[in-house]
N, C-alpha and C positions, 0 to 999 in steps of 0.2 A: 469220281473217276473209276471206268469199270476196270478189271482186270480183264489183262491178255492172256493167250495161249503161250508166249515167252515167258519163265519164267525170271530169265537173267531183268526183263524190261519191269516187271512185276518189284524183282528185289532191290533193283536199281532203285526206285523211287520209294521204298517202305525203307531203304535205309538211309536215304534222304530226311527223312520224316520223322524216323524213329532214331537218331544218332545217338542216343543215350547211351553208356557204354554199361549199362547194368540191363540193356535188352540183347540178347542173343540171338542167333543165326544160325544154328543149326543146320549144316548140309547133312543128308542123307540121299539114299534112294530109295526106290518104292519100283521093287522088279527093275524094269529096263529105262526107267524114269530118273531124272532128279529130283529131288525133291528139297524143300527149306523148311525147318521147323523155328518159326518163334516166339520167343517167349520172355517174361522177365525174369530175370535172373532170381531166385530163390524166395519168388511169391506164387510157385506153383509146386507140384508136388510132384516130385521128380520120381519115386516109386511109381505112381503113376502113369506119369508121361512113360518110361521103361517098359511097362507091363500094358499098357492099354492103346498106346501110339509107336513105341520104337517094335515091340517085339512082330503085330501084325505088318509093320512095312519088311521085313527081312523072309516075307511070306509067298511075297508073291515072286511068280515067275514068268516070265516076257511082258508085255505092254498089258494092265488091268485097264477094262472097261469104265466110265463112272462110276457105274451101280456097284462095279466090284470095290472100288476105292472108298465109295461111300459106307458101304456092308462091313467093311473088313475090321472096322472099328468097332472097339465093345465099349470105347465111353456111353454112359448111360445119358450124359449132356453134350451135344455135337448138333452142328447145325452149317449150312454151306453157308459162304459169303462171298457174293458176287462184286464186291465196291472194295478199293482202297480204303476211305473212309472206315466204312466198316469191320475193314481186319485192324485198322489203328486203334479206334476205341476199343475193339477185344482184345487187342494185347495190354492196352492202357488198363483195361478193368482184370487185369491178370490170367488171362484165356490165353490158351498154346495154340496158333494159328500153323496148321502144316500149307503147305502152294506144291503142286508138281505141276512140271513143267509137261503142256501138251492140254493141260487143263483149263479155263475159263473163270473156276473159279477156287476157292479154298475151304477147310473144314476149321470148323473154332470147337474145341476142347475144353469145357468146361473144369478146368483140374487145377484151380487155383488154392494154393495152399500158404498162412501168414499165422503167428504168435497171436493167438488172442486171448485178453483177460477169463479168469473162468467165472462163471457163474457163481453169484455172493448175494449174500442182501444189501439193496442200495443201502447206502448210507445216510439217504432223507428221507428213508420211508421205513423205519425198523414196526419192527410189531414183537408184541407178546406170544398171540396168537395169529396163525394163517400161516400163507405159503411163504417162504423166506428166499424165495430167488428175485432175483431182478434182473432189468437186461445189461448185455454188453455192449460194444462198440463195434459187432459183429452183423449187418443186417440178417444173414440169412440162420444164424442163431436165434436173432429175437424173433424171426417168422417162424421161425421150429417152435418157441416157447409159448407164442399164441395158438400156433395148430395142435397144439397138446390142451390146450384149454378147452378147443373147440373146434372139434373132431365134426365138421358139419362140410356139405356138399357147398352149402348157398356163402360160405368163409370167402372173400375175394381180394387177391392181391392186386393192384396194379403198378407196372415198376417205370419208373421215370428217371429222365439224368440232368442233373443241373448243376450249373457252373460251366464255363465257358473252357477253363483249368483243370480244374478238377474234375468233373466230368461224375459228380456225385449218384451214387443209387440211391432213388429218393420213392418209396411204397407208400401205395394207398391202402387202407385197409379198412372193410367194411363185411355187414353182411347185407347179400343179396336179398329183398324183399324184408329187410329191416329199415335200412340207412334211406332217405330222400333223397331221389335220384337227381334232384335238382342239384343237392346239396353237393351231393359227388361231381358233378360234371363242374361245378361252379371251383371247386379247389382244383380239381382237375386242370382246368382251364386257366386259374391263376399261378398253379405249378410250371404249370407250359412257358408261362409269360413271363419267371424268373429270368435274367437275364444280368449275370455275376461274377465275377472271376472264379471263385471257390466258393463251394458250401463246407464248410469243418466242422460243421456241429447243426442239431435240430434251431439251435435257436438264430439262428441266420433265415432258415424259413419262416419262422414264426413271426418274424418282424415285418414281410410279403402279405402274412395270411390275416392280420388284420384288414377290419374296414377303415380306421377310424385312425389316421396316423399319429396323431397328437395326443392320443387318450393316456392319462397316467394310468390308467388300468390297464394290465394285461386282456388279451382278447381270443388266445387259444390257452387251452389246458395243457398239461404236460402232467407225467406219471414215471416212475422207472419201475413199477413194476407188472408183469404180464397178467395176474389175476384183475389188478385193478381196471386196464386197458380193457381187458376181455366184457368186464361188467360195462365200461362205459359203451363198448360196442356193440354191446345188448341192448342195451337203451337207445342207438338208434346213433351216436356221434359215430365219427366217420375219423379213422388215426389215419395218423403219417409218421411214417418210421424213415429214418433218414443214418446213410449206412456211414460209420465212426462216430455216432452218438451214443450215449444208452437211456435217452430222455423220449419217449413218444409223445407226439401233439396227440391231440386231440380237438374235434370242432365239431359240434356248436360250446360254447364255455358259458358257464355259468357262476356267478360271484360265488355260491354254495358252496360249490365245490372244494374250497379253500378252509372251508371250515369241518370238511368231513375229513375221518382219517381212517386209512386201511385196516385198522384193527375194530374199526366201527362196525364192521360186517361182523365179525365172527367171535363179537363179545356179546351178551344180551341186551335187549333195547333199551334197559332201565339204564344201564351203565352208558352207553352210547349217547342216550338224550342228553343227562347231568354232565357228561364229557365234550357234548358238542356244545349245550346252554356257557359253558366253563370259559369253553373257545370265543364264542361270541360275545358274550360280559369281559371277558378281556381283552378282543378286539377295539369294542369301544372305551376301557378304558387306555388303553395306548394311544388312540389318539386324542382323545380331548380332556384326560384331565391335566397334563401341565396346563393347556391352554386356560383349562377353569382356573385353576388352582391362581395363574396370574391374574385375571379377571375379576377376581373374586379380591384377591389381594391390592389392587391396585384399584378398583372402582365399585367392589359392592363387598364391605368388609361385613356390612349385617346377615350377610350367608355364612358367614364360616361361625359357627358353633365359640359362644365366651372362651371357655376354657381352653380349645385349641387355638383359640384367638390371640389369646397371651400368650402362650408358646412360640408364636409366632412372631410376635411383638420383640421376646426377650432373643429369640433369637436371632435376629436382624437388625441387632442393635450392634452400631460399628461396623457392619456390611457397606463396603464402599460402592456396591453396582445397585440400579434398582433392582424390581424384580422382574422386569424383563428380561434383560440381558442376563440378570445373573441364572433364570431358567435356560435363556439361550446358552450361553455359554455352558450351563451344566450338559445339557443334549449334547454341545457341538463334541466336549470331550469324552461323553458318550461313544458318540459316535465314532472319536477318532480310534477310542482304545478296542471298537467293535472292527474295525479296521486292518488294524497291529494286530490284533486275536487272530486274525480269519487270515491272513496272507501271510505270517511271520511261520517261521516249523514249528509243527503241531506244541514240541514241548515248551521251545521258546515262546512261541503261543495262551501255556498255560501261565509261564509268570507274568506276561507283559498282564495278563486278564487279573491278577493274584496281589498283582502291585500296581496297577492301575483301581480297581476297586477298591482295597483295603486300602493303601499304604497312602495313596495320589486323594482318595476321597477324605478320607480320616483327617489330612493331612492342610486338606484346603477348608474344610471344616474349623477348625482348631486355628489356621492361621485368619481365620475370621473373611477368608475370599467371599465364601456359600456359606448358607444358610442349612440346617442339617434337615429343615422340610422340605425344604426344595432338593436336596440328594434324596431323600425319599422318597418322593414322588419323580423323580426320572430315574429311581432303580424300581420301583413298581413298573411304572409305564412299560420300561425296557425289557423287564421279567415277562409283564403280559403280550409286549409285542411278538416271541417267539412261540408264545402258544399258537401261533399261525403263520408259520415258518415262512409259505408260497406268497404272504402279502405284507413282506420284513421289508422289502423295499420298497414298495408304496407308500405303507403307512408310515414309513419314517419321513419322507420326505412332505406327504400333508400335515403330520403331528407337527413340523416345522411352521406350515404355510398357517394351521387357525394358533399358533401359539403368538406367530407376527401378531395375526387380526387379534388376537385379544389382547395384547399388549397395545395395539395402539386403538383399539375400538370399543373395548371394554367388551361386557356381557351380551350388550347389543349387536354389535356388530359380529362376535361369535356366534349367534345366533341366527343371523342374515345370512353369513357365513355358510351355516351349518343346514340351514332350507334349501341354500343354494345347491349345497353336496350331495343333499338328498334328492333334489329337481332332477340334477343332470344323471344322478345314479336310477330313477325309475323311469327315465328316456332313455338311455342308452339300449342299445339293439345292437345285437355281430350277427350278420347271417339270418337276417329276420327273428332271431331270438333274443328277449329285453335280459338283459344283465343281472339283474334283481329275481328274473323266474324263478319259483312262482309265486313270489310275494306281489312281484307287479309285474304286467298283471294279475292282480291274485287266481289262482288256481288252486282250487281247495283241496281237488284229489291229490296234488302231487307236494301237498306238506308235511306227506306220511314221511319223506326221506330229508330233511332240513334238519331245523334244529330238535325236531323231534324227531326219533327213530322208531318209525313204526315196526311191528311185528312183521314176521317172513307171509301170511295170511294177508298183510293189506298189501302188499306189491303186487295186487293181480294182473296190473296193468301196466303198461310201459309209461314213463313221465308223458304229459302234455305237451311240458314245456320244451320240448324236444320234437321236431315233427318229422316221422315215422310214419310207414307202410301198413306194419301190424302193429296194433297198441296190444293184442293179447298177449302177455308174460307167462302164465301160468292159468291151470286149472282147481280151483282149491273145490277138492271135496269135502263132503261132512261125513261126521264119523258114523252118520248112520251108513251113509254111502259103503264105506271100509270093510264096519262090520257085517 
């Protein structure tokens, strides 16, 4: 609905519309004018609105022209708006909307001002070495913290609003004649297509920006911090920043990625390869050795070693569960006390974790419930399952699904199992890129950053596995070159 040259017919309907009693109305004049100033009540910045909107309207004298009403402002964000619509979402998004009457249309005042966290290090991405900021809950904060990374012309934001309610600011962010222009218009395009009451947080988009709805695997990346984003968006992924979050997507994703960690950059390669190989070797033992460990026990006892054989023997002697359930049951309580740790307050937190481990395990040990191999092998499991913190939920819940299959199917069927995981994991694709890149399909130049950490020298080239505009990264000279 456009706006009139009335302004009473103008505020009639915008207080219609806007009844919240924490939005304001502000009468003034402007010279021989009326005028209405609104705004939300103390999510703008009232010094300000004072110094940049109240002081130029007490300026003028007899009736100002457009041009003069438009000039006379020294907000450095101001923009006209001709729709009801339009001045609603700007006051919604904390914009000071002024209306004079005689005019057509209105000015919006970028001068929204709200409390926000300050700048910290996440708290799931600490490091030894590197930058130690992360983002906040702030969009146009974490777009400052990425343009300080990357002070470049071709840097491109694109800003979007979703939620039907809420009315979210949701950025694109990429760089020009890096990122696959395909790649861009196709999230673009699925951003558009959201359609939802609120977005509260990035991960309400994330769950849109999949292909594949059903996959237990996640299928966009996520970061909290701005160094790390900045690198992904070197390489050619394409972020999405989404304003009350401090988590940024990232797309295209790949499974790798979960086992690199931000201090991998800015320690030596030696230490980084042994730290990522660390990751990986304990990835896979979180999930499949309880499953073995049953398997082994229940249907193939000439794998496990004499000597630990006996141990085993002596100690499941009087065990009233088999060894299925009684590994199930050990995970489930696991599980529940990982549960009670993580949502109870932090210090209540530390004894339910202090007496659950020690006191709750000792305890069922001793009254002969479990077995004290079987507590071993799901405090291993559980130890190695947080060396990869970003795949603590997935992997819990498959270490569940082959511990079933091997308690009812023995070795073999852990093993069909286990082909199976593999089959679907070197088919999987998001956005035309396989999950697995670049082990499958393998791509030999881009192994330099996986489990092995190549040197600053082999990254000449932007990953494969990744499809980009410019694959050129860098120029490496030689020291004759130098000298």
């Amino acid at each position: 609905m456009k706006l009139t040259r009335t302004i009473d017919e103008n505020i009639t309907y915008l207080k219609k519309k806007l009844a919240s009693e924490d939005i304001t109305f502000l009468e003034l004049t402007v010279g021989a004018k009326d005028a209405v100033l609104i705004f939300v009540n103390d999510l703008i910045s009232k010094n300000e609105v004072g110094e940049l909107v109240l002081r130029p309207t007490t300026l003028f004298k007899g009736e100002p022209s457009e041009e003069e009403l438009f000039n006379a402002f020294l907000s450095p964000e101001k923009f006209k708006r001709y729709d009801h619509n339009e001045i609603i979402t700007d006051v919604l998004l904390c914009n000071a909307v002024l209306l004079t009457d005689g005019f057509d249309f209105a000015i919006s005042f970028g001068l929204k001002y709200f409390e926000k966290r300050a700048i910290a290090e996440p708290p799931t991405s600490t490091v030894l070495k590197g930058p130690r900021e992360g983002f906040v809950e702030s969009l146009p904060v974490n777009i400052s913290l990425i343009r300080r990374k990357l002070k470049t012309p071709d840097l491109r934001f694109e800003n979007l609003s979703v939620g039907k309610f809420s009315n979210t600011p949701v950025t694109l962010c990429y760089i020009d004649g890096i990122a696959d222009n395909e790649l861009v218009k196709k999230l673009r395009k699925k951003l558009s297509a959201i359609d939802i009451d609120a977005v509260l947080d990035a991960s309400y988009i994330s769950k849109f920006l999949g292909e594949h709805k059903t996959s237990i695997f996640k299928q966009v990346g996520n970061t909290e911090k701005p160094d790390i984003l900045a690198g992904k968006i070197l390489e050619g992924r394409v972020a999405i920043l989404v304003d009350g979050s401090p988590i940024a997507l990232t797309v295209p994703y790949l499974l790798i990625e979960d086992f690199q960690s931000p201090s991998d950059y800015y320690n030596s390669s030696y230490s980084a390869t042994v730290a990522r190989a660390i990751r990986f070797i304990s990835g896979i033992i979180s999930l499949f050795l309880p499953a073995l460990f049953v398997a082994a026990e229940l249907f193939h006892l000439q794998l496990i070693p004499l000597s630990f054989l006996l141990t085993i023997v002596n100690s499941i002697k009087g065990i009233p569960l088999s060894p299925s359930y009684e590994m199930f049951l050990t995970l489930l309580i696991f599980e529940i006390l990982n549960e009670a740790s993580v949502r109870m307050p932090r210090y209540v937190g530390m004894v339910v974790s202090i007496v659950g481990g020690l006191v709750l395990g000792e305890t069922a040990v001793t009254a002969g419930i479990i077995s004290a191999p079987t507590l071993m092998i799901v405090a291993l499991s559980g130890i190695c399952l947080y060396t990869v913190p970003e795949l603590e939920q997935t992997f819990s819940v498959l270490r569940l699904l082959f511990l079933i299959i091997a308690g009812s199917g023995g070795g073999y069927g852990l093993l069909v199992s286990i082909a199976m995981f593999i089959i679907y994991l070197i088919s999987f694709e998001n956005y035309s890129t396989p999950l697995c890149a670049p082990f499958s399909s393998l791509i030999k130049e881009d192994l330099k950053d996986t489990i092995y950490k190549g040197f600053i020298e082999e990254h000449e080239f932007r990953p494969k596995s990744i499809k980009s505009k410019n694959k050129k990264r860098m120029n490496i000279k030689k020291d004759k070159e130098i000298n």
